[in-house]
C-alpha positions in Angstrom: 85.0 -20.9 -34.0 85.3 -18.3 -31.2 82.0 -17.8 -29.0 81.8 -15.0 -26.4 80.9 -15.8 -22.9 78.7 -13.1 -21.2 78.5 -13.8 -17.1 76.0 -12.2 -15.1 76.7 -11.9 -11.0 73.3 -12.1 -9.6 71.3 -14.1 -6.5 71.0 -17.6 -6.5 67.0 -16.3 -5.9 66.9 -14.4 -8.8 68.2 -17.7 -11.5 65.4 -19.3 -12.0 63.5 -16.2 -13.2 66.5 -14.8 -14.8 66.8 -18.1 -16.5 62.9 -18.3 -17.9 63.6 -14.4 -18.7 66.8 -15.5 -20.9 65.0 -18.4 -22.6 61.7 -16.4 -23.5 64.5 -13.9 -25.6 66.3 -16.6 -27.0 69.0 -17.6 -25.3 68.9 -21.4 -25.7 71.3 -22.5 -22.6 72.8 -20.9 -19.6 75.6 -22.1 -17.1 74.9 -21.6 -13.6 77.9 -21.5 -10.8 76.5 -21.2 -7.1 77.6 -22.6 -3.8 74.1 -23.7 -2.9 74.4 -27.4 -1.3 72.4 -29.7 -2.6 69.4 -31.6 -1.1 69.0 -34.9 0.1 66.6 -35.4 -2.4 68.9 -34.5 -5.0 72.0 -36.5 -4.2 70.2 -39.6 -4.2 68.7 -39.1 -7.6 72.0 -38.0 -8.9 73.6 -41.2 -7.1 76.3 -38.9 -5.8 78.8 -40.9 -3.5 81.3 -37.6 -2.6 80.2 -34.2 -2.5 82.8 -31.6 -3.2 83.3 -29.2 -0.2 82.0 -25.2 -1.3 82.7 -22.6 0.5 79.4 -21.3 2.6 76.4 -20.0 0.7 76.9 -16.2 0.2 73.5 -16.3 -1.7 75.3 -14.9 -5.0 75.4 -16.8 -8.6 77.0 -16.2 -11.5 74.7 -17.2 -14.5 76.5 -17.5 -17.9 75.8 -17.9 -21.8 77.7 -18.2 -25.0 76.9 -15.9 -28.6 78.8 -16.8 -31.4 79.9 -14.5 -34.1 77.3 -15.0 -36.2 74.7 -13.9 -33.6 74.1 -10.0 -33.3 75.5 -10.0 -29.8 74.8 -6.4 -28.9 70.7 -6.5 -29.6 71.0 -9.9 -27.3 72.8 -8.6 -24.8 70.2 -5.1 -25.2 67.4 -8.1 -24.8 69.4 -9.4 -21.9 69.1 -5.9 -20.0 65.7 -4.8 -20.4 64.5 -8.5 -19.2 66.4 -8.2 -16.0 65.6 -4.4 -15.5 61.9 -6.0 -15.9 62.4 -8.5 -13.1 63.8 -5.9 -10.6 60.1 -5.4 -9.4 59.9 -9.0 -8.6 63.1 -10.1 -6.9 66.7 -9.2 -5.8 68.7 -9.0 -8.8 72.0 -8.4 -6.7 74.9 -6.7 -8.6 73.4 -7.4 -12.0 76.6 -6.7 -13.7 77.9 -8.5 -17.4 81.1 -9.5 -17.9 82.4 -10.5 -21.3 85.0 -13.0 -22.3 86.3 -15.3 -24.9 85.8 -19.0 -25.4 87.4 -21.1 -28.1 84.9 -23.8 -29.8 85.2 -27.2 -28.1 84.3 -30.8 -28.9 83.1 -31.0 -25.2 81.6 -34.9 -25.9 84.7 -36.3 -27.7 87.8 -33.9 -26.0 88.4 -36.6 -23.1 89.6 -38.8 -25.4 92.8 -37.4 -25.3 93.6 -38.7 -21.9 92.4 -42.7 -22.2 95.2 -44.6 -23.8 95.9 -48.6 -23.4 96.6 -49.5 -20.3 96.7 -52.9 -18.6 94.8 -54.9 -15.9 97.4 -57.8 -15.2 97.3 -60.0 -18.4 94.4 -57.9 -20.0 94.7 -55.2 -22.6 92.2 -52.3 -22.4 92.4 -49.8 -25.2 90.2 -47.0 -26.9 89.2 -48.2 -30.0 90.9 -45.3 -31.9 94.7 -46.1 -30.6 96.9 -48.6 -31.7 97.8 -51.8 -29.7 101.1 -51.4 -28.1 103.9 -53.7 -29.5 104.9 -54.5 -25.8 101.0 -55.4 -25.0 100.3 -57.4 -27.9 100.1 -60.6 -26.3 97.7 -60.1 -23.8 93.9 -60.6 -23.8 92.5 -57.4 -25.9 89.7 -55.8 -24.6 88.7 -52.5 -26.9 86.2 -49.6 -25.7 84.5 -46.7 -26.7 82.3 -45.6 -23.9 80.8 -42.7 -25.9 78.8 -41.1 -23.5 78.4 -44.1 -21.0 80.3 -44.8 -18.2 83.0 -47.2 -18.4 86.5 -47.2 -19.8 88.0 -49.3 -17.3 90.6 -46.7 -16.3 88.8 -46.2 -12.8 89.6 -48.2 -9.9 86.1 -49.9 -9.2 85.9 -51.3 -12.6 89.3 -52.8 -12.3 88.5 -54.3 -8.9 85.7 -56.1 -11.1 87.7 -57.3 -13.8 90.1 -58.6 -11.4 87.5 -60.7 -9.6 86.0 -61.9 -13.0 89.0 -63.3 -13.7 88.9 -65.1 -10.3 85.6 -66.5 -11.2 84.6 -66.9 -14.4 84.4 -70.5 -15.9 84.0 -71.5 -19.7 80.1 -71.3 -20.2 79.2 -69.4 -17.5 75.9 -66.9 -17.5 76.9 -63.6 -16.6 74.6 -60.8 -15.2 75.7 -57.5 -15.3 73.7 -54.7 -13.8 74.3 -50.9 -14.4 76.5 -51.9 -17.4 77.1 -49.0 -19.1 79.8 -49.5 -21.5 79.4 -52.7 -21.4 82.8 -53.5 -20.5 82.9 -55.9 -17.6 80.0 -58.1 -19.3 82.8 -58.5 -22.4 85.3 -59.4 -20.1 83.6 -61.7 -18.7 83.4 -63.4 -22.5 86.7 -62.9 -23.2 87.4 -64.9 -20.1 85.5 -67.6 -21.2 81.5 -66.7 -20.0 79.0 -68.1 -22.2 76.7 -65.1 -22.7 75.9 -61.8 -21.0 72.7 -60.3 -20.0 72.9 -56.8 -18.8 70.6 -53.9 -17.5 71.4 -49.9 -17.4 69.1 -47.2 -16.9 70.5 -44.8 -19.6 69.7 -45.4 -23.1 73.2 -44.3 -24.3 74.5 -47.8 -22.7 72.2 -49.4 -25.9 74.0 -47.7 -28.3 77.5 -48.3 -26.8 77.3 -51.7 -26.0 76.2 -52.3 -29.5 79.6 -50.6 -30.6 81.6 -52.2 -28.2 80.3 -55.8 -29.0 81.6 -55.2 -32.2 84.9 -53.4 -31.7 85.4 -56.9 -30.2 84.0 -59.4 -32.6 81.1 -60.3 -30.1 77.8 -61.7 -31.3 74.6 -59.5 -30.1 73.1 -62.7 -29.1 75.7 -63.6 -26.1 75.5 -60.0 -25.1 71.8 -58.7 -24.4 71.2 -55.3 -23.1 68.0 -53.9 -21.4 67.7 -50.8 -20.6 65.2 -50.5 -17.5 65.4 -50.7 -13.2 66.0 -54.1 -11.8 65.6 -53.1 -8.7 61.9 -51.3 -9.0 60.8 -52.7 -12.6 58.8 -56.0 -12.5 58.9 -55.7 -16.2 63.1 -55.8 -16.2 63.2 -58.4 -13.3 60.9 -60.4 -15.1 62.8 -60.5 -18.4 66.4 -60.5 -16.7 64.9 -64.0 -15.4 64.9 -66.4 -11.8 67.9 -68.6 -10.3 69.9 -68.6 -13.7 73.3 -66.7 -13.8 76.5 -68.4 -12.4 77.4 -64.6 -11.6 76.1 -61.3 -11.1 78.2 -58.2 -11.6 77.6 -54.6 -10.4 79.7 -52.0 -10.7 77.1 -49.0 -9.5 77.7 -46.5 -6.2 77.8 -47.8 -2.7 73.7 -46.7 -2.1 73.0 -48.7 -4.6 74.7 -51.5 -4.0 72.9 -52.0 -0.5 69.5 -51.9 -2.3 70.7 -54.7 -5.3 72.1 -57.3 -2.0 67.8 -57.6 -2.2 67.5 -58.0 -5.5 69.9 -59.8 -6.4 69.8 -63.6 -4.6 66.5 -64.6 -7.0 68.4 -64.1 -9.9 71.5 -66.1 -9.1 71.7 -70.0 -8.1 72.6 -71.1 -5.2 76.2 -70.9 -5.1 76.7 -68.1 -7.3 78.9 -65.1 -6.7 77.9 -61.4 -6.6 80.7 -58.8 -7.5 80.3 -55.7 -6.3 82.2 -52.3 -6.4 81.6 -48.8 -6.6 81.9 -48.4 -3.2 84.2 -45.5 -1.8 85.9 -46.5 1.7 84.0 -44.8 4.0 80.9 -46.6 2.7 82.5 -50.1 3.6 80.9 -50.8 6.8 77.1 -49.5 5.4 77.3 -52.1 2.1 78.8 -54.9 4.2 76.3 -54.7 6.9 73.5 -54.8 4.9 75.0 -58.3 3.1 76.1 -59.3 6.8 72.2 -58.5 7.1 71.1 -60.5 4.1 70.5 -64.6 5.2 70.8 -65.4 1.4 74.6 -63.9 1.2 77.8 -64.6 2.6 80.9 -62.5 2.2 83.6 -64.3 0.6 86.3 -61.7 0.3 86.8 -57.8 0.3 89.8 -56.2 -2.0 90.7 -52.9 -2.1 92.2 -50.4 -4.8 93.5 -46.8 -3.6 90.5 -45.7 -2.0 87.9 -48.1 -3.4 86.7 -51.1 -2.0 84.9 -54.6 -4.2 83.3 -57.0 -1.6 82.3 -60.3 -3.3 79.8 -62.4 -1.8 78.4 -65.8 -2.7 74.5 -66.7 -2.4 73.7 -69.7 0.3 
C-alpha cells in the first residue's frame, strides 16, 4: 500500500497546538522533526547515554502525517487548513506551508530483521530464530534470539562484553541474576554455560513476552528462567521477590547512569564473593562508573575489558 505523507513547516511553539488541532480532526499520529535539545529531565528518563549533535535551534518544525488511499485526503487536508487558519489568533504558525510526498507501506516492527544474521562470540553461536544455522558454525554452543521488540540480539558490543565474561565465570549450578534483561539473552547464556537457573528483572513488559519466546527457541524450562518485570533499584516489591545474598552472579547490561545507581543495589543480593558484570557503559563514562564502585566498600574491581568504544568492568563483592 502506498500512503501519502503531508509535512507541514511550522514553529516548534506552534506543535503542540497544531498537534491537539490535528487529533481533534482525526488525524491519529503525527511525526515531529525539530532541533530543540532535550532537557535534563528528559535524557535521564529516556536513559540516553550519547546525544546526537543538531544544528542550533532555528525555532522551526516540520510536523508530518500519513493518509492512505482509502482516506478522502483532500477533505483531511481541507480539515487540516481551517484548524491551523483557526490557531493563527493564538500563536505563530511560521510558514504554514504543506508539502506532499509518497511513502511505500512498511513493516516498521519486523523490517530490521533483514540485517541480524548468525554471527559468533568465540565458540558461541548467536542466530535469529528465522535463519538457518551455518554449516561452518554448527559445532558451536547455539544460542537462538528473537528480540521482538526488546532490546537484545547480541550483535552490539556491550552484550558481547557480557557474554564473554559469563563464560569467564559461570560454573555448573550457578544462580544467575540478570537485571534489565530484555531479550533475555545473556540470562540463557549463562544456562547454556552451565548456570543452574536465571532470575531476571526489566522494566518493559515486552521483555515478558520475549523471554518467554526465547526460552523456548532454546529448549529452556520457564522454571530456571524467571522474569519480573518491575524496578530493582526503587521497588521494594521487586527487591523483595528477586531475594537476599543468593546469586553466585549478577549481570547487567543497562547504560552507564544506571550502572552507578545498581553498584548500591546490588551487594545485598549477591554472596560474598560473587561477581557483578557490568556493561553498557560508553568510554567516556569509564571513570564516573568505576569511581562510584571504587566508592562502594562492598565492591572491588576485578578487571575492565573493552570492545571498540565500550567498556564492561567486573567487580567481585567483599
Amino acid at each position: 500500500m502506498k500512503w501519502k505523507k503531508y509535512t507541514l513547516t511550522t514553529t516548534t511553539e506552534a506543535v503542540d497546538l497544531i498537534s491537539c488541532a490535528f487529533d481533534e480532526i482525526g488525524i491519529e499520529g503525527i511525526e515531529i522533526e525539530d532541533n530543540v535539545p532535550l532537557t535534563e529531565k528528559e535524557t535521564k528518563g529516556m536513559f540516553i547515554d550519547i546525544l546526537p549533535e543538531l544544528p542550533p535551534d532555528d525555532g522551526v518544525a516540520k510536523v508530518s502525517f500519513y493518509l492512505d488511499d482509502n482516506e478522502d485526503a483532500e477533505s483531511m487536508l481541507q480539515k487540516a487548513r481551517e484548524a491551523l487558519e483557526e490557531l493563527r489568533a493564538f500563536v505563530d504558525l511560521g510558514a504554514c506551508t504543506i508539502e506532499e510526498s509518497e511513502t511505500e507501506d512498511k513493516d516498521w516492527i519486523n523490517n530490521w530483521k533483514q540485517y541480524f544474521k548468525p554471527f559468533t562470540v568465540d565458540d558461541i553461536l548467536i542466530k535469529p530464530t528465522w535463519e538457518e544455522i551455518p554449516k561452518e558454525h554448527a559445532d558451536k554452543l547455539l544460542i537462538q534470539i528473537d528480540p521482538g521488540t526488546a532490546f537484545g540480539t547480541g550483535m552490539h558490543e556491550t552484550t558481547q562484553l557480557c557474554i564473554r565474561q559469563l563464560k569467564k565465570y559461570v560454573r555448573p549450578g550457578m544462580r544467575i541474576l540478570d537485571v534489565g534483561t530484555g531479550s533475555g539473552i545473556l540470562g540463557i547464556a549463562a544456562l547454556k554455560l552451565g548456570a543452574g537457573d536465571v532470575f531476571s528483572t526489566d522494566l518493559d513488559e515486552n521483555a515478558i513476552t520475549a523471554v518467554g519466546e526465547n526460552l523456548e527457541s532454546n529448549g529452556i524450562s520457564p522454571e530456571q528462567f524467571h522474569v519480573l518485570q518491575g524496578n530493582i533499584i526503587s521497588e521494594e516489591t521487586v527487591q523483595s521477590a528477586v531475594g537476599y545474598e543468593c546469586y553466585d552472579i549478577a549481570v547487567a547490561n543497562i547504560l552507564a547512569d544506571v550502572i552507578i545507581l545498581l553498584q548500591k543495589e546490588i551487594p545485598v543480593h549477591i554472596k560474598k564473593g560473587g561477581i557483578f558484570i557490568t556493561s553498557g557503559i560508553i568510554d567516556m563514562k569509564e571513570e564516573a562508573v568505576t569511581k562510584a564502585f571504587k566508592a562502594n566498600d562492598a565492591f572491588e574491581i576485578l578487571e575492565i575489558t573493552r570492545q571498540g568504544e565500550w567498556i564492561s568492568v567486573t567487580a567481585r563483592r567483599k
